[in-house]
C-alpha positions, -999 to +999 in steps of 0.1 A: +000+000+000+012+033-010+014+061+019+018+098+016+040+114+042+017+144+045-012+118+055+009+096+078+020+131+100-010+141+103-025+108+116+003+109+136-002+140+153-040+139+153-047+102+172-018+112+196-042+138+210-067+115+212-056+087+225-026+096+250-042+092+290-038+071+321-062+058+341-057+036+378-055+004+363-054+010+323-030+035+303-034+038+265-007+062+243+000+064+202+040+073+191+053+070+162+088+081+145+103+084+113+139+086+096+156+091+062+190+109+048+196+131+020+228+114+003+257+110-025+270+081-033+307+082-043+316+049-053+299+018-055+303-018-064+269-016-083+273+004-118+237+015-113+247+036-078+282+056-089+278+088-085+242+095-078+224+118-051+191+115-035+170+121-003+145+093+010+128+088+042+138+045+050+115+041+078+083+048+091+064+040+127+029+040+146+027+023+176-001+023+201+008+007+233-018-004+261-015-015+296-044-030+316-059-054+341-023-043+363+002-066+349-008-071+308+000-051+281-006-051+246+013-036+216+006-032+175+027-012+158+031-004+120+059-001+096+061+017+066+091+004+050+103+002+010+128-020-007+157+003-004+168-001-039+185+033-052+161+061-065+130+032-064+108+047-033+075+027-032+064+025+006+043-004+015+026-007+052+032-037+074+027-048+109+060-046+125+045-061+162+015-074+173+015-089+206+002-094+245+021-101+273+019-106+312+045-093+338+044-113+372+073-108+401+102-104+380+097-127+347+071-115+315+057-138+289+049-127+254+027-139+225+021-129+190+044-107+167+077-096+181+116-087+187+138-119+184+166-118+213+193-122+185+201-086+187+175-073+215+199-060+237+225-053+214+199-027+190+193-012+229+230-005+236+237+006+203+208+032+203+213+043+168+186+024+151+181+055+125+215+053+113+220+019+109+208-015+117+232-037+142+248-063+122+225-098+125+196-075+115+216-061+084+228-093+075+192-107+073+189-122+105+151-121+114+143-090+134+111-103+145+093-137+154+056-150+156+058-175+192+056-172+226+086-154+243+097-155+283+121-132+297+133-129+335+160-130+364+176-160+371+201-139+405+182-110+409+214-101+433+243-102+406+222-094+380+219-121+359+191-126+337+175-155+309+156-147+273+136-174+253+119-178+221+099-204+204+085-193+173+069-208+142+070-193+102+035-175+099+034-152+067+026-125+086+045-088+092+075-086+068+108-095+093+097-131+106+117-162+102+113-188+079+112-219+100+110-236+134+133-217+159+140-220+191+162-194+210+179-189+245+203-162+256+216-154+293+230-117+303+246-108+331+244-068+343+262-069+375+256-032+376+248-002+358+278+000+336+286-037+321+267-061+300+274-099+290+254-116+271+258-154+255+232-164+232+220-194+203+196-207+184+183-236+163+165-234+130+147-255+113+135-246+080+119-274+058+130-281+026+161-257+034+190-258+051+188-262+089+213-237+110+225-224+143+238-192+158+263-185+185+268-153+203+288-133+224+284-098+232+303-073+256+293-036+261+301-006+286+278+021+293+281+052+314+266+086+308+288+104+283+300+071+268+293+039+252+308+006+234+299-026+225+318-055+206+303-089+197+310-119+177+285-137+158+285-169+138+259-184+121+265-223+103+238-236+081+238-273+065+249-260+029+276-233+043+254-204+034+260-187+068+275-158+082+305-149+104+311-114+120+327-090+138+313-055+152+327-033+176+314+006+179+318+035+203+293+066+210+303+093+228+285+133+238+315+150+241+295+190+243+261+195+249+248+164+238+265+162+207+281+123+197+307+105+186+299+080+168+319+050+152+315+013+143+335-011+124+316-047+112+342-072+097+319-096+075+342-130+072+320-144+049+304-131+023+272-113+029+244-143+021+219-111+016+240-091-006+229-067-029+191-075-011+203-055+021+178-022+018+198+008+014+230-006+026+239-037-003+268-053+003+288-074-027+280-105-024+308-125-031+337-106-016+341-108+027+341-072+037+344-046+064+316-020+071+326+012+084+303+040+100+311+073+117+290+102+122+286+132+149+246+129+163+228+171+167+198+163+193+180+196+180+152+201+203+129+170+219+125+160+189+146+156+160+182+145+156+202+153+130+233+133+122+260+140+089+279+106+085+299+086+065+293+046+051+326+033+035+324-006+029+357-022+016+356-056+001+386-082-001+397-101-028+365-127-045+369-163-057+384-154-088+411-128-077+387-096-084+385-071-055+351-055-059+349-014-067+347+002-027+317+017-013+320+051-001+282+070+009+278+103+024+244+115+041+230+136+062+200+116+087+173+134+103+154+111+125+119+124+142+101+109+169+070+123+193 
């Protein structure tokens, strides 16, 4: 479906009035954000992108949130998304999540439509969402998952926590999996400042090739500063998986305004390729993503953030070392 930006504001705006209260035991509230860059791409490995210049707006979000009857809450939220192919800008609507859950002592159980816990913590830590996608999601890991979800503490006392997913294919929303999957991570927060977290999964896709992940991701936050670095590797049945490397760093160095730089070292090629929206990778060369930027809060608001995408790609199969990626834009990201 075809959305008009004019249109989508002005929902926006309008049902937020409407529909953001509190009551004793039931609370009701519409948000929504949006983001998109005006760029120039330099170089490219696709002919098609040398040398071109644009502005698009990538993403697109409503989300009404609910809580009632004390400890259950509900949330739908809609995406308006496009294929991220250059200078093609066709929006389409989706649900993005769709789901209840229950919070009792210090454990919550979800159903229906939502975030996998592949990169749940690590898209928190990051915090840059606009700008780009963490890795596993980039790569074409699924973002989100139709099952029944159960989060909690396992030591309350030394922080250490426990995230599980089972979750079936259901051609519904545009991020789920395509299979059987079954996921478990444990964290441990001993404070405010560190984060450990191990994770896996099993996949089971039928007629495909079955696969699992293993995870390991370490990140430091205090108020002016945060970094992350993880490993991920994913092995499927006919070696169509991925292998990575990320590491970033934010930091506000005067009033408010960030640092911001990552590195992602792709050791295989990238089994999405040229089908990553926005951000397509070669896909037959390994590769190292790079990112840096300085984030503008301007106001409540809207952030505005100049950076830089350069993606260098090694050597291929046959000896050919694919033409460099080099993108400059300008994000503005918007939320109320």
């Amino acid at each position: 479906m075809k959305v008009k930006c004019s249109i989508f504001f002005l929902l926006l705006f309008s049902f937020n009035q409407v529909f953001s209260q509190e009551e004793s035991d039931f609370s009701y509230k519409l948000k929504g954000l949006v983001f998109g860059d005006a760029y120039y791409v330099d170089t490219h490995h696709l002919p098609e992108a040398n040398d071109i210049a644009g502005a698009v707006m990538r993403r697109a979000y409503i989300t009404f949130d609910t809580k009632f009857a004390k400890n259950w809450y509900t949330r739908l939220r809609f995406e308006a998304n496009q294929s991220g192919e250059y200078q093609t800008y066709n929006f389409e609507v989706e649900v993005k999540d769709l789901l209840i859950g229950y919070k009792f002592e210090k454990h919550k159980i979800v159903f229906g439509l939502s975030p996998t816990k592949t990169f749940d913590i690590i898209e928190g830590i990051w915090g840059l969402r606009y700008l780009a996608r963490t890795p596993m999601d980039m790569q074409g890991s699924a973002s989100r998952e139709w099952g029944l979800a159960v989060d909690g503490n396992i030591i309350s006392k030394i922080g250490l926590k426990y995230r599980t997913m089972i979750s079936h294919d259901i051609d519904f929303g545009g991020e789920t999996g395509e299979g059987f999957r079954v996921q478990g991570a444990i964290s441990w927060q001993p404070d405010n400042v560190w984060t450990v977290d191990f994770f896996t999964d099993y996949e089971r896709v039928e007629g495909e090739s079955n696969g699992m992940t293993y995870q390991i991701f370490i990140a430091y936050e205090r108020e002016k500063i945060r970094w992350g670095t993880h490993y991920s590797n994913n092995t499927r049945q006919d070696d169509s998986g991925l292998e990575l490397f990320s590491a970033f760093v934010v930091g506000s160095f005067y009033k408010n305004i960030s640092a911001i730089a990552r590195v992602d070292r792709i050791m295989k090629p990238s089994p999405r390729g040229n089908n990553i929206s926005y951000i397509p990778f070669d896909p037959n060369s390994k590769a190292t993503f790079l990112i840096g930027g300085f984030e503008f809060p301007l106001g409540k608001y809207l952030t505005l953030t100049p950076n830089i995408i350069h993606i260098i790609y090694d050597e291929n199969d046959i000896g050919v070392k694919p033409q460099s990626d080099l993108t400059y834009r300008l994000t503005a990201y918007f939320k109320i």
